[in-house]
C-alpha positions as CSV (number, residue, x, y, z in Angstrom):
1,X,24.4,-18.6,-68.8
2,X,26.7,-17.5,-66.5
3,X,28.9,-15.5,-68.5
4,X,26.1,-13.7,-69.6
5,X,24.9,-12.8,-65.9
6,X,28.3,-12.3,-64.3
7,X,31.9,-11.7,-65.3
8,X,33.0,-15.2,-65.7
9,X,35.2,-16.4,-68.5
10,X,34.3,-19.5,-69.3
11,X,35.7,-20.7,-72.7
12,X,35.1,-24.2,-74.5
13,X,38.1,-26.8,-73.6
14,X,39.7,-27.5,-76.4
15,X,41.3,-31.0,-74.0
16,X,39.9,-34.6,-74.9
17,X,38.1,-36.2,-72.4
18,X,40.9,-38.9,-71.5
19,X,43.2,-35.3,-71.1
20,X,41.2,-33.7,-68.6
21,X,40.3,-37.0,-67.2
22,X,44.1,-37.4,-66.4
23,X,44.2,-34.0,-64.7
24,X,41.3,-35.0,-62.5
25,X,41.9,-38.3,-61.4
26,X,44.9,-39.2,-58.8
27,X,46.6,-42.5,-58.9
28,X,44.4,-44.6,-57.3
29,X,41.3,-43.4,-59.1
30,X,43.3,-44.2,-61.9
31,X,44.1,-47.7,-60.3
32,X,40.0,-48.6,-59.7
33,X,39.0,-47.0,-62.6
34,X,41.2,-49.3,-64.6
35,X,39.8,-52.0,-62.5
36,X,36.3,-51.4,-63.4
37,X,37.3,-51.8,-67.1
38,X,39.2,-54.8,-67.1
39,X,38.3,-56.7,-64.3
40,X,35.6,-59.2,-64.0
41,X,32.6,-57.6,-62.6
42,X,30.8,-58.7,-59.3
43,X,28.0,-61.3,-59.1
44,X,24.8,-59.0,-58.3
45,X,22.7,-59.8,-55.6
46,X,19.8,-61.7,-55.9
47,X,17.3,-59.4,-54.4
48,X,18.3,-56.8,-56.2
49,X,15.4,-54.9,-58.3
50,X,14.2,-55.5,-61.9
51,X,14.7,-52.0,-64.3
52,X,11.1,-51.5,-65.0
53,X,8.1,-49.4,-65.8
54,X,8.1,-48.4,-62.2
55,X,12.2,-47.0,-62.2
56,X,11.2,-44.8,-65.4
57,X,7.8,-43.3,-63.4
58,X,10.4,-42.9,-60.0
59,X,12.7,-41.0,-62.7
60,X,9.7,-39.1,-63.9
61,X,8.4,-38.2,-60.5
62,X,11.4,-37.1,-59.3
63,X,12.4,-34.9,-61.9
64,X,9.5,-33.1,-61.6
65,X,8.9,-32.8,-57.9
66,X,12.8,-30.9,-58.2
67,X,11.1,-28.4,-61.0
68,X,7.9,-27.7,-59.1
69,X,10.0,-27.5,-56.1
70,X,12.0,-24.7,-57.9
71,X,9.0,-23.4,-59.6
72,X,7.3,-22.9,-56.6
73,X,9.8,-21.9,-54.0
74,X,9.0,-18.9,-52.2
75,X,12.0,-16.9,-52.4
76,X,11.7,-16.7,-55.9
77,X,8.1,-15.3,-55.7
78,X,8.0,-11.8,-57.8
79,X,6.9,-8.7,-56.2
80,X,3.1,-8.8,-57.4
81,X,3.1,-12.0,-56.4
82,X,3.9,-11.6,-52.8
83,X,1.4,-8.3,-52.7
84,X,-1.5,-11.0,-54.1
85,X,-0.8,-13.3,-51.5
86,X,-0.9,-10.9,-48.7
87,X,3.2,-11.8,-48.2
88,X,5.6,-9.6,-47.0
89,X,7.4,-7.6,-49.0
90,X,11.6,-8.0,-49.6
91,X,14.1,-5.7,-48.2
92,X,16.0,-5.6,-51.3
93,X,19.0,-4.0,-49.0
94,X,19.2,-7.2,-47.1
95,X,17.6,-9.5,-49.7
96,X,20.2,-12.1,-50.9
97,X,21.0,-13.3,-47.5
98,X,17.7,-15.8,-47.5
99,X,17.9,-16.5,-51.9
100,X,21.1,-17.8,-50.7
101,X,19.7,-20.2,-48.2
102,X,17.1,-21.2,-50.3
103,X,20.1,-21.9,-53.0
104,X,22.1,-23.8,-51.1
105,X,19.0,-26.2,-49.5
106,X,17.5,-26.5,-53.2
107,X,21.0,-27.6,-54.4
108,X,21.0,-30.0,-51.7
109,X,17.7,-31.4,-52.8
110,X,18.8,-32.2,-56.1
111,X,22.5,-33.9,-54.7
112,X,20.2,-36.2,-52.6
113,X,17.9,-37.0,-55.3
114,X,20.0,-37.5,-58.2
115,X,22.5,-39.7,-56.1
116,X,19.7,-41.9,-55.0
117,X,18.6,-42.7,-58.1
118,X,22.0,-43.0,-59.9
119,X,22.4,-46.0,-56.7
120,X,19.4,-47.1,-58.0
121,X,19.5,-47.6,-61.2
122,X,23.5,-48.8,-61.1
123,X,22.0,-51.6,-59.2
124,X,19.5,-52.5,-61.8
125,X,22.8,-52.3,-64.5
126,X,24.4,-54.8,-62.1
127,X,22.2,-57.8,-63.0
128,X,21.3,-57.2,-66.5
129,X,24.4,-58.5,-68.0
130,X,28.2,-58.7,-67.6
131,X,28.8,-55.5,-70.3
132,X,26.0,-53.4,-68.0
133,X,27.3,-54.6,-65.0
134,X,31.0,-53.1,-66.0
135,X,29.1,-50.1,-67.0
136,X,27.6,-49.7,-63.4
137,X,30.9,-50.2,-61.6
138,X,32.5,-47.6,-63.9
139,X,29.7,-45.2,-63.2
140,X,30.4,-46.0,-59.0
141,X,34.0,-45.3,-59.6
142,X,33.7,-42.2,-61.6
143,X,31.1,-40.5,-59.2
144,X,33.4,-41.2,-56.6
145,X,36.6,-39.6,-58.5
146,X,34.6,-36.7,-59.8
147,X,31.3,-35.5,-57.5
148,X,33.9,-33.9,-54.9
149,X,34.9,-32.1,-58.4
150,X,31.4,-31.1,-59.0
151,X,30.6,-30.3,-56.0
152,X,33.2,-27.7,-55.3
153,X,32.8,-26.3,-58.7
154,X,28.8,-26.2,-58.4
155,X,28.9,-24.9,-54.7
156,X,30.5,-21.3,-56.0
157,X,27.2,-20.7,-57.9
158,X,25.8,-19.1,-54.6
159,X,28.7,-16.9,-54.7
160,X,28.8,-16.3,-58.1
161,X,24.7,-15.0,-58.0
162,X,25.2,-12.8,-55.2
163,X,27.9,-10.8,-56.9
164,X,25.6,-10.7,-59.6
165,X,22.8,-9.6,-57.3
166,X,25.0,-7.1,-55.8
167,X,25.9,-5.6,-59.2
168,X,22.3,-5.1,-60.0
169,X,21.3,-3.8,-56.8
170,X,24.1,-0.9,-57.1
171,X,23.2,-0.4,-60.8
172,X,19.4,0.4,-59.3
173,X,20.5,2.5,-56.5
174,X,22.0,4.5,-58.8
175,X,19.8,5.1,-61.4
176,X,17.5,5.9,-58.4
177,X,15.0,2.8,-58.9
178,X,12.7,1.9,-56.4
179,X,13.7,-1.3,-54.5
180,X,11.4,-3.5,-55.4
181,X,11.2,-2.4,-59.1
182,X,11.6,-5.3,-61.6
183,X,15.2,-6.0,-61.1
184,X,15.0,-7.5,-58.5
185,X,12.2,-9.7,-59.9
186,X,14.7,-10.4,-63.1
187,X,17.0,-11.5,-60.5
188,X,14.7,-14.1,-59.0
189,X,14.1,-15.3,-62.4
190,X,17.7,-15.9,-63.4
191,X,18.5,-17.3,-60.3
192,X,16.0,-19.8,-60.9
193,X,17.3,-20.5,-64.3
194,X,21.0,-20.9,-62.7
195,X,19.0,-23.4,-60.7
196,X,18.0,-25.6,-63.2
197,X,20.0,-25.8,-65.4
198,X,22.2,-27.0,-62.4
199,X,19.2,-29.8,-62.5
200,X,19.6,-31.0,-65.8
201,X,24.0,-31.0,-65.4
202,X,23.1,-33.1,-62.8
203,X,20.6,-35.5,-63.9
204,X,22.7,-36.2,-66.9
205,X,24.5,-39.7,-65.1
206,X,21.1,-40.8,-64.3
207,X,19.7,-40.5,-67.9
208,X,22.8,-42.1,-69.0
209,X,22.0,-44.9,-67.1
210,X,18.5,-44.8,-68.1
211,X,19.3,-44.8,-71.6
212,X,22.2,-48.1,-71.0
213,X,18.9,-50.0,-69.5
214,X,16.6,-49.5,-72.1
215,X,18.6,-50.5,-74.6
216,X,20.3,-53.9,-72.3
């Protein structure tokens, strides 16, 4: 997706996973993630909570309140939209500025929610049996190694969109098209499909430890 909207190369890695793995973990990543694998693991806590009916319908719920919150977000409202609504209209001159914001505080939505539940549910792996318990503390150690990883990488896409926007505002300006023609509501669009597709890449942990509990 985002070679096709910008002018990002972005080829398939031909490296294994235990290659790149070694080019992203230092030495004591290494050191606890070799730990997790071959130690024993830790006694869960007794109080901690049974996987459930009600962690697959908190899955669920969450999911979706991130969607409609994307769906529904107000700096990705089109044009006609904004004129049915009696909203004010965009100055597509100075019109990536607040997309950007509303980016960057959606992105953080998703961080929260997604590492709350990945918590969640590693806790649940904890006390279903020894093999899921070495599973969960895996899962700890890798999202500590690699979500700094992530996180840089996923933190350019702001960047990456407004050179994109940029690119399609000049395009208009020069073919003399009015600023609030329907590029700018393709933009809006895209962006939003930037946006979840960032969702599912970071949902994909916590259905992996969905899947590990259903089948414990």
């Amino acid at each position: 997706m985002l070679t096709r909207l910008t002018d990002v190369d972005a080829p398939q890695s031909g490296a294994s996973l235990p290659d790149r793995l070694s080019h992203w973990l230092d030495w004591k990543q290494a050191i606890a993630l070799s730990t997790a694998l071959d130690g024993k693991p830790a006694e869960p806590a007794d109080d901690l909570p049974a996987f459930g009916q009600a962690a697959e319908d908190e899955y669920l719920r969450s999911r979706e309140a991130l969607v409609q919150a994307i769906a529904n977000d107000r700096a990705f409202v089109t044009a006609g939209q904004r004129e049915a609504q009696g909203m004010p209209s965009l100055d597509a001159a100075n019109d990536y500025a607040p997309l950007r914001q509303r980016y960057i505080a959606l992105q953080r939505k998703i961080q929260a929610t997604t590492g709350s539940l990945r918590g969640d549910l590693r806790d649940m792996l904890a006390q279903a049996s020894p093999g899921m318990a070495r599973l969960a503390e895996v899962d700890a150690v890798m999202e500590m190694a690699l979500s700094p990883r992530e996180q840089s990488l996923l933190s350019k896409l702001p960047t990456l969109l407004g050179e994109y926007f940029d690119s399609l505002r000049q395009r208009a300006q020069t073919n003399g098209a009015d600023p609030s023609a329907a590029w700018l509501d393709g933009f809006r669009k895209d962006m939003q499909s930037v946006l979840l597709a960032e969702l599912d890449v970071r949902f994909q942990p916590v259905e992996g430890l969905l899947a590990a509990l259903r089948a414990s």
